[in-house]
MARDRENPA-597011 format. One record per residue (C-alpha): x, y, z; residue in one letter; residue number from 1. Coordinates in nm, 3 decimals, always signed. Each point is the difference from the previous one (the first is absolute). Example, Ala and Ser with C-alpha at 12.3 -4.5 7.8 and 13.67 -1.06 7.14 Angstrom:
% MARDRENPA-597011
<x:+1.230 y:-0.450 z:+0.780 code:A pos:1>
<x:+0.137 y:+0.344 z:-0.066 code:S pos:2>
END
This chain:
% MARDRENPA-597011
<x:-11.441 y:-7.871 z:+11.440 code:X pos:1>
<x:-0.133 y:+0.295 z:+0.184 code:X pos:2>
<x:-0.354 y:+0.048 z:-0.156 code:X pos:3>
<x:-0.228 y:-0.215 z:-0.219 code:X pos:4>
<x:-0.325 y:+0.045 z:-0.159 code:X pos:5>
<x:-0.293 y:-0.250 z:-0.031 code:X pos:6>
<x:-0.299 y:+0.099 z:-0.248 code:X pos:7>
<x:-0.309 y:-0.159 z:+0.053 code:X pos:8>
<x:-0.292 y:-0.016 z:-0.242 code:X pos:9>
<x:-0.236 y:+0.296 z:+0.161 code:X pos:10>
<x:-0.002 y:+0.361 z:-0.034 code:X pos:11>
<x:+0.315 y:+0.188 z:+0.056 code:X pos:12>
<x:-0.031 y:+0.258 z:+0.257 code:X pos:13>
<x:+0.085 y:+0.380 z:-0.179 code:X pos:14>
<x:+0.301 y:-0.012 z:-0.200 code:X pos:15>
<x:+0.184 y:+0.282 z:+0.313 code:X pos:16>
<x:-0.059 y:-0.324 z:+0.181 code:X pos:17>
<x:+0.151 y:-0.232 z:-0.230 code:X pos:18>
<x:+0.238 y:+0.153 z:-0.191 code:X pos:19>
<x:+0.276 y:+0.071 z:+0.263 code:X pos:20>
<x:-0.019 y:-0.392 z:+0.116 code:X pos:21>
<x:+0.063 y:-0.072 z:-0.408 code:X pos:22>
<x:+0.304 y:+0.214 z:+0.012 code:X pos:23>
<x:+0.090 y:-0.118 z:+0.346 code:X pos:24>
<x:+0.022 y:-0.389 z:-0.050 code:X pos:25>
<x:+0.232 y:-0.229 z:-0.063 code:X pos:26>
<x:-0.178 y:-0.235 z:-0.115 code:X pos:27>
<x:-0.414 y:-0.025 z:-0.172 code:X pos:28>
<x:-0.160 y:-0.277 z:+0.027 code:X pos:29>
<x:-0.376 y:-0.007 z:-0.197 code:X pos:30>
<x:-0.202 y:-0.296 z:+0.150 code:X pos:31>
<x:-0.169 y:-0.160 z:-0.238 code:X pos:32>
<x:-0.289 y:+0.280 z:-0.170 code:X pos:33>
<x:+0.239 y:+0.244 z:+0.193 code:X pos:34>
<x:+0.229 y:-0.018 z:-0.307 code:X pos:35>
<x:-0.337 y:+0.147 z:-0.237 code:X pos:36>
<x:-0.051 y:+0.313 z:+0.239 code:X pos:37>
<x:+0.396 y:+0.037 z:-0.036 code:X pos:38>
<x:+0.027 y:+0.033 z:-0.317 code:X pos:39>
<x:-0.316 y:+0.241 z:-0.052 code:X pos:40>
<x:+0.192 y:+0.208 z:+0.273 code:X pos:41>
<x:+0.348 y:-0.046 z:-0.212 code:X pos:42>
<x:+0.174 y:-0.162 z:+0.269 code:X pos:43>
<x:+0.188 y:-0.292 z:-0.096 code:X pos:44>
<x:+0.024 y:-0.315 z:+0.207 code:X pos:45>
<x:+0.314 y:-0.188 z:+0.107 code:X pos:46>
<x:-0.194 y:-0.287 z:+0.134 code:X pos:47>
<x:-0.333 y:-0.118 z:-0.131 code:X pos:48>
<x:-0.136 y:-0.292 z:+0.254 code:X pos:49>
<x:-0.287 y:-0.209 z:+0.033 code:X pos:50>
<x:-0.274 y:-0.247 z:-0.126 code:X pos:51>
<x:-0.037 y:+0.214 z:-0.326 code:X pos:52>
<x:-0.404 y:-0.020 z:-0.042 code:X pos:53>
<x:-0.015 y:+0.341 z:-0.035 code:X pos:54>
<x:+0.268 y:+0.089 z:-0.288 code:X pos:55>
<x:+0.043 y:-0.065 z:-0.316 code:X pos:56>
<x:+0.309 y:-0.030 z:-0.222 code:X pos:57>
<x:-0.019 y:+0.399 z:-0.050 code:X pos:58>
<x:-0.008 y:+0.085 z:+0.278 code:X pos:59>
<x:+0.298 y:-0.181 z:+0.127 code:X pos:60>
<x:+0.182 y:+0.116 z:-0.340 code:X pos:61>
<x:-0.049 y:+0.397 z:+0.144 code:X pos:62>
<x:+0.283 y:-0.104 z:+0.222 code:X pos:63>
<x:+0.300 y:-0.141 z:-0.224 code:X pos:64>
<x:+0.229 y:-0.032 z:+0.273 code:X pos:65>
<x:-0.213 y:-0.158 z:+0.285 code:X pos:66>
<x:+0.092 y:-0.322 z:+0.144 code:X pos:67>
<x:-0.312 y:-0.202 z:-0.049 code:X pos:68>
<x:-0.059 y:-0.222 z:+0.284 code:X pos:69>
<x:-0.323 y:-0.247 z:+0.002 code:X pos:70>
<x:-0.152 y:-0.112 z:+0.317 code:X pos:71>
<x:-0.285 y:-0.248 z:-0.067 code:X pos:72>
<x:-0.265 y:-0.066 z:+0.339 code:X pos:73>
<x:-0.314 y:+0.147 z:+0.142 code:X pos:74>
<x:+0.094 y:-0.027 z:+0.381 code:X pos:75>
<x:+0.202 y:+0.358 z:-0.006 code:X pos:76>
<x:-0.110 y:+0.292 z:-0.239 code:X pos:77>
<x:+0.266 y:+0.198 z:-0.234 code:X pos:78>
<x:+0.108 y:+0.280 z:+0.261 code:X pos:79>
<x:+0.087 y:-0.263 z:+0.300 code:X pos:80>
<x:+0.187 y:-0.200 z:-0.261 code:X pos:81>
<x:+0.178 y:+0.309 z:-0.104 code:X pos:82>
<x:+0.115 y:+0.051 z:+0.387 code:X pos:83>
<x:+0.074 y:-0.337 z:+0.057 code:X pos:84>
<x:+0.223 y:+0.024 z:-0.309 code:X pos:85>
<x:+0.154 y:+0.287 z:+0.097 code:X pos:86>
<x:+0.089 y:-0.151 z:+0.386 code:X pos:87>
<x:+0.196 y:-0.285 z:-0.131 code:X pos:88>
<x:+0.290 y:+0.272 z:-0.241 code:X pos:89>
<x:+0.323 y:+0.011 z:+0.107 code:X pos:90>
<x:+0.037 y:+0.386 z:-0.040 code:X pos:91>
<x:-0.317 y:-0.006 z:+0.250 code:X pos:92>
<x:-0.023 y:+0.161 z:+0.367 code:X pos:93>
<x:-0.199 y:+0.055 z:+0.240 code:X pos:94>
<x:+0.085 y:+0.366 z:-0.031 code:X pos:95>
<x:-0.103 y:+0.008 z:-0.391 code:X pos:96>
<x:-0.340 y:+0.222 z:-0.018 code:X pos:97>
<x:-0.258 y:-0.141 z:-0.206 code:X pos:98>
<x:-0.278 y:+0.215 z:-0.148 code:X pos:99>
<x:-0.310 y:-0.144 z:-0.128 code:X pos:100>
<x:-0.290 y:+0.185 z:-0.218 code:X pos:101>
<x:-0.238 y:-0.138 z:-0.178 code:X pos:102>
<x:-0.255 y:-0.216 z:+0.238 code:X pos:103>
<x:-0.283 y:+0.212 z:-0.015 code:X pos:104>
<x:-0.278 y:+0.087 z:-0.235 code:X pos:105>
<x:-0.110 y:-0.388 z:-0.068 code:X pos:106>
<x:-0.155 y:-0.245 z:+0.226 code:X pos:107>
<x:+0.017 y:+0.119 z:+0.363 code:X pos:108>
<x:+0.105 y:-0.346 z:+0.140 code:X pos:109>
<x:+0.298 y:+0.002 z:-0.247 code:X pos:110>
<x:+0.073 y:+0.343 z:+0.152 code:X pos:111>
<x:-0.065 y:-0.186 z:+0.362 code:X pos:112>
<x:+0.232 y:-0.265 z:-0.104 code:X pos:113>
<x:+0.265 y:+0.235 z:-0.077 code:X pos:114>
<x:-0.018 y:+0.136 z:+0.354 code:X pos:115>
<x:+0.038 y:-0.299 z:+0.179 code:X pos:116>
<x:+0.309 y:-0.096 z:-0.260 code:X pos:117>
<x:+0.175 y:+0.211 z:+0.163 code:X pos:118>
<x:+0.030 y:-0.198 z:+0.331 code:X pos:119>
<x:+0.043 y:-0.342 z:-0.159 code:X pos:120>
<x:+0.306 y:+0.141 z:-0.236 code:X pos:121>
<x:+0.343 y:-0.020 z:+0.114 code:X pos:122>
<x:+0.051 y:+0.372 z:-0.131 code:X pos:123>
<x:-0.025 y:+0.193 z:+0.374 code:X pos:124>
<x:+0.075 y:+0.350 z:-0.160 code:X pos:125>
<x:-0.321 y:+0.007 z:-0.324 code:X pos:126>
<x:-0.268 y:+0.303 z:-0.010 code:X pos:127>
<x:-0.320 y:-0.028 z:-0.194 code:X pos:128>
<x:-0.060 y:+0.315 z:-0.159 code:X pos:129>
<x:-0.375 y:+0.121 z:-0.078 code:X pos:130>
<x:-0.174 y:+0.311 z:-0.146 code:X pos:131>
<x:+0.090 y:+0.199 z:+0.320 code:X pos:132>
<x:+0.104 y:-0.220 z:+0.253 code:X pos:133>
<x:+0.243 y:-0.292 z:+0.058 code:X pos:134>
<x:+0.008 y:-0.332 z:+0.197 code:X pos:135>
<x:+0.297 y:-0.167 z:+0.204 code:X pos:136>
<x:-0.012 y:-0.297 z:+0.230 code:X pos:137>
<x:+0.157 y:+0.118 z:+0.324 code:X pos:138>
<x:+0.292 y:-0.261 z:+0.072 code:X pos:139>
<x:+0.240 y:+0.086 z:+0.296 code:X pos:140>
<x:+0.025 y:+0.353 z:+0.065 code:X pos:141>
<x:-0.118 y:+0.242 z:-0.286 code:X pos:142>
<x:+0.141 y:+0.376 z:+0.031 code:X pos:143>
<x:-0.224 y:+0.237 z:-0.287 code:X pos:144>
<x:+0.028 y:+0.376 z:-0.027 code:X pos:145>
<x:-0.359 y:+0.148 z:+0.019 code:X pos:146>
<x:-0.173 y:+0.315 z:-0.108 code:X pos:147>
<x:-0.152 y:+0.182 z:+0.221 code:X pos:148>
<x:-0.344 y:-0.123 z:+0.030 code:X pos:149>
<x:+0.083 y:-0.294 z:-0.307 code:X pos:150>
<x:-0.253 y:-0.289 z:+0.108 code:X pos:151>
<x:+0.184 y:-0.296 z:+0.103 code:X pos:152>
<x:-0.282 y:-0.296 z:+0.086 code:X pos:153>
<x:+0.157 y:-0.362 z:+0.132 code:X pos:154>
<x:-0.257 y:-0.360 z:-0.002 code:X pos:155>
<x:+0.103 y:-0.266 z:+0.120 code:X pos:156>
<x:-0.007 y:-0.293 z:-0.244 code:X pos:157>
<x:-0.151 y:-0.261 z:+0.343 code:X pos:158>
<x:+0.140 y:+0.124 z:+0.365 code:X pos:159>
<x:+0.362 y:+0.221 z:-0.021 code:X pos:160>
<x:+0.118 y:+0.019 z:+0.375 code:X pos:161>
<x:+0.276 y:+0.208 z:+0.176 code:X pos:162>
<x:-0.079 y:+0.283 z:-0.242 code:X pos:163>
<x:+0.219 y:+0.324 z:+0.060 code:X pos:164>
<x:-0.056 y:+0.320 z:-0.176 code:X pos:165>
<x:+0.167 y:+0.352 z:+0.034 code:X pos:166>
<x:-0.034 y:+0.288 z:-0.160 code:X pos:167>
<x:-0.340 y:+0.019 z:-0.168 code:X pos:168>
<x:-0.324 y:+0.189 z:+0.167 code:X pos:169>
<x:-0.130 y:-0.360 z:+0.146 code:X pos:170>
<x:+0.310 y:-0.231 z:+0.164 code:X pos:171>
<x:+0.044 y:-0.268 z:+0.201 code:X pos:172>
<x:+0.198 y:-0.229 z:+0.193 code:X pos:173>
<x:+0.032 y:-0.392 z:+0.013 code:X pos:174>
<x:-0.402 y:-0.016 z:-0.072 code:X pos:175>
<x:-0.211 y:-0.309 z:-0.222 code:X pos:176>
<x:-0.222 y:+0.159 z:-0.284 code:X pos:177>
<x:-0.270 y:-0.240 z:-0.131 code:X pos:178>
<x:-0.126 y:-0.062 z:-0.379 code:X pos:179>
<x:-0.216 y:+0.309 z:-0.023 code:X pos:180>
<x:-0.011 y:+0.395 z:-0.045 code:X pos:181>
<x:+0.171 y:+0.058 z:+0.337 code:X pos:182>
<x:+0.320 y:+0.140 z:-0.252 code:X pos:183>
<x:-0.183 y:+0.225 z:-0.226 code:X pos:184>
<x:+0.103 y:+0.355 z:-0.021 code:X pos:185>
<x:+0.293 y:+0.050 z:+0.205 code:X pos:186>
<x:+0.187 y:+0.340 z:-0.129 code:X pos:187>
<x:+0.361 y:+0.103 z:-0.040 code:X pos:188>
<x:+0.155 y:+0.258 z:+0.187 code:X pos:189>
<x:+0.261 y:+0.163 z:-0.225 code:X pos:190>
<x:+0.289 y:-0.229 z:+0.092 code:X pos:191>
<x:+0.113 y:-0.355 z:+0.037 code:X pos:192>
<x:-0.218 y:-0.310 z:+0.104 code:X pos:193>
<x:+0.065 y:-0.304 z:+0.142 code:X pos:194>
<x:-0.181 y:-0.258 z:-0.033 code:X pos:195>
<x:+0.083 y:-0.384 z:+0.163 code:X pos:196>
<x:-0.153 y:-0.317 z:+0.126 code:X pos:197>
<x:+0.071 y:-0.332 z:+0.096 code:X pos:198>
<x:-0.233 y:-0.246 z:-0.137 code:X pos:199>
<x:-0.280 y:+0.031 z:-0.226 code:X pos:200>
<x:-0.050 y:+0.106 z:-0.375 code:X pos:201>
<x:-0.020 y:+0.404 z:-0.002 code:X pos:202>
<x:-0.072 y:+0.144 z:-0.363 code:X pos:203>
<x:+0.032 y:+0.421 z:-0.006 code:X pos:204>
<x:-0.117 y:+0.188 z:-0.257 code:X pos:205>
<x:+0.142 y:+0.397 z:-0.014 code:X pos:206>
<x:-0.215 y:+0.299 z:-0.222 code:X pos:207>
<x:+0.226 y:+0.116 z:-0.253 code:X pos:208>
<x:-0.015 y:+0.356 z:+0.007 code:X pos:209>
END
């Protein structure tokens, strides 16, 4: 499985956004509401997953060949069951991409809460995607192709330390960066990036141009 889809209950970002990551996956999964916006859109699910407080027997019925798969509990919300799902299938890797849209729009600490997913999942290789821009954690060494002049901002998540970067208008070597702004605004430079550290919770988000 090379490429999977998770659909979140938000806004979608614009359909030149989304509809090469339909085309592209192996596998959709709709997390719980997610399966609503899916069918507006007139994608079909292959999964449907979570608590199921925000569907309704139609909704799940747009999808005739989903696997319906209910996980009951409060202590994780739809998406980071969806991931946590997702870590534990045998066709799974660590070098499967996972795109996920549909986290903004709604409550901004549900959109928060998506962010920080993204460390606590066992998926190292998922991108957020958002009305022009997406969101990565940094885990190990991340190379990314950047426009000339494409922002690239990095926060760390507590204290990040030995950070490395190459390639973009701002790097550095083996440095700590702090919660804060200290990471806003860095720039690409037309090339390749590289991007590493060695401890810490680093979240990037790129412009999409």
């Amino acid at each position: 499985m090379e490429s999977v889809l998770v659909v979140a209950a938000g806004l979608w970002p614009d359909s030149s956004i989304w509809g090469p990551l339909v085309k592209a996956a192996d596998l959709i999964i709709a997390a719980d509401g997610g399966a609503s916006l899916a069918a507006q859109n007139q994608v079909e699910a292959d999964v449907i997953i979570g608590d199921m407080d925000s569907l309704v027997t139609s909704d799940i019925l747009k999808h005739p060949n989903a696997e319906v798969i209910d996980m009951q509990g409060q202590d994780d919300s739809d998406l980071s069951k969806a991931l946590k799902w997702l870590a534990l299938k045998d066709d799974f890797s660590k070098h499967t991409r996972v795109d996920i849209i549909g986290v903004e729009g709604g409550r901004i600490d549900h959109a928060f809460a998506a962010f920080t997913i993204l460390f606590e999942s066992a998926v190292p290789k998922a991108i957020i995607w958002l009305k022009g821009w997406q969101v990565q954690a940094v885990k190990g060494e991340l190379e990314l192709s950047c426009e000339n002049g494409q922002i690239i901002s990095l926060f760390a998540l507590g204290k990040v330390e030995g950070l490395c970067i190459e390639g973009l208008r701002y790097n550095c070597n083996n440095e700590v960066l702090e919660i804060g702004s200290r990471g806003l605004h860095n720039e690409g430079l037309g090339g390749l990036a590289k991007i590493s550290h060695k401890k810490g919770n680093l979240l990037l988000m790129k412009q999409i141009k």
